[in-house]
C-alpha positions in Angstrom: 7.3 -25.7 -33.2 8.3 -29.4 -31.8 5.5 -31.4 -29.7 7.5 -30.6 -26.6 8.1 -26.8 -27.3 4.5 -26.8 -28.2 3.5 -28.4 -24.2 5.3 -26.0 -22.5 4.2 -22.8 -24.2 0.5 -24.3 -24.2 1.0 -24.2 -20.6 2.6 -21.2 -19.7 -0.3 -19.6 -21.5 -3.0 -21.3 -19.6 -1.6 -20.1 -16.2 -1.4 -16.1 -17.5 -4.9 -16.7 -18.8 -5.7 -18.2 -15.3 -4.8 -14.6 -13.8 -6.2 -12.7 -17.0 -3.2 -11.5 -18.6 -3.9 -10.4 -21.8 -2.0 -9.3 -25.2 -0.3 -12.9 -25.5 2.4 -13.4 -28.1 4.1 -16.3 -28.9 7.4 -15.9 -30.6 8.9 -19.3 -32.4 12.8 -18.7 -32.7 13.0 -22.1 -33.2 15.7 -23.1 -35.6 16.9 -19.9 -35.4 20.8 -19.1 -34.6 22.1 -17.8 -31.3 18.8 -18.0 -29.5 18.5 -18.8 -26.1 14.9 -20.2 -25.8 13.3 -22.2 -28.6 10.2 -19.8 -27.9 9.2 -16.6 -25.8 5.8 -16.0 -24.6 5.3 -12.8 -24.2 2.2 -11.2 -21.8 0.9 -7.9 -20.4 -0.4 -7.4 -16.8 -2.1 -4.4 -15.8 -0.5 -3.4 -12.8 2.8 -5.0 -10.5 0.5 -6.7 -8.4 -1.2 -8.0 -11.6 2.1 -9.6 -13.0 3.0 -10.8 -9.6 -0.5 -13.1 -9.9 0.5 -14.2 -13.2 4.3 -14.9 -12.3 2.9 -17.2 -9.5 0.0 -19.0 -11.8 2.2 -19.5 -14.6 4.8 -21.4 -11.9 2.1 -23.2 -10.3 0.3 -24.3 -13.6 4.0 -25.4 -14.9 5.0 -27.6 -12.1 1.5 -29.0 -11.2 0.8 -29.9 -14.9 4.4 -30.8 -16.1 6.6 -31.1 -12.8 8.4 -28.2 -14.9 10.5 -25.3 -12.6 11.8 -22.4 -13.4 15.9 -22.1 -14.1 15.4 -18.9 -13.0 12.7 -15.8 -12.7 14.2 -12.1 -13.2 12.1 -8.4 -12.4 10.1 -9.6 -9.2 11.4 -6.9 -7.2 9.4 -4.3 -9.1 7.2 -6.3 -11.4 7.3 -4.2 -14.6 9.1 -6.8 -16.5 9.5 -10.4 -15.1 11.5 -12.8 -17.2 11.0 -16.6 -16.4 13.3 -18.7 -17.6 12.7 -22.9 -18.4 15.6 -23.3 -20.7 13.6 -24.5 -24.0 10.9 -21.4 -23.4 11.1 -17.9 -21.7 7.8 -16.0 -20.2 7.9 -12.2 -20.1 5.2 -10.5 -18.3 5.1 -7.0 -18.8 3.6 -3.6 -18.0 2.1 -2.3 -21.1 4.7 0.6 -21.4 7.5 -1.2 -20.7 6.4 -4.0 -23.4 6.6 -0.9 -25.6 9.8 0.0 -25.0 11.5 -3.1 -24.6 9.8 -4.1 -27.7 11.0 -7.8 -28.3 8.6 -9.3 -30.7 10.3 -6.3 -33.2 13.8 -7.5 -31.7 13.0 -10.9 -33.1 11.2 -9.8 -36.1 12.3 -12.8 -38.1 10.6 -15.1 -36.5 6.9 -16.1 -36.5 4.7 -15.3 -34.1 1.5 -16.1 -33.4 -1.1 -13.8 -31.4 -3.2 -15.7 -28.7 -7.1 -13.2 -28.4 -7.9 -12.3 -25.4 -11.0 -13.8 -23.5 -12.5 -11.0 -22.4 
């Protein structure tokens, strides 16, 4: 993973640990062919209100560290998936059971990932 690619996931990953998301994944599809982030970092909530808090942290910590914004942020309406898009990387905050069915670290099985532990 590039320097830059490397920055902005470091980030996103300090604001969902800022609201104690937890099971963090980071999936490196760089290099990879018909990809539309160069990495995903992937995150559970425990509850809507949970991944709302996250969501929030994760746009905070992202413009106040890196004058970065979102392209776009998808699933606020009901918070049991929230996609946030910032072109080179994409956050996905999930409920636990919708992480399970949307499975995407299997979708994208080729790639490496790495798992972040939790803090707690």
């Amino acid at each position: 993973m590039n320097k830059d690619i490397k920055i902005l996931v470091d980030t996103a990953v300090k604001g969902i640990k800022e609201k104690k998301g937890h099971n963090i994944c980071i999936v490196d599809m760089e290099g990879m062919e018909g990809v539309i982030a160069q990495a995903f970092v992937i995150c559970e909530g425990g509850s809507p209100s949970q991944i709302s808090a996250i969501v929030d942290s994760v746009e905070e910590t992202m413009r106040k560290d890196l004058k970065e914004k979102t392209v776009r942020t998808a699933g606020t309406e009901n918070c049991i998936w929230v996609a946030m898009d910032y072109t080179d990387i994409m956050v996905h905050i999930f409920l636990p059971e919708a992480r399970d069915f949307y499975n995407l670290e299997e979708l994208w099985q080729d790639a490496p990932t790495t798992q972040i532990p939790d803090e707690d």
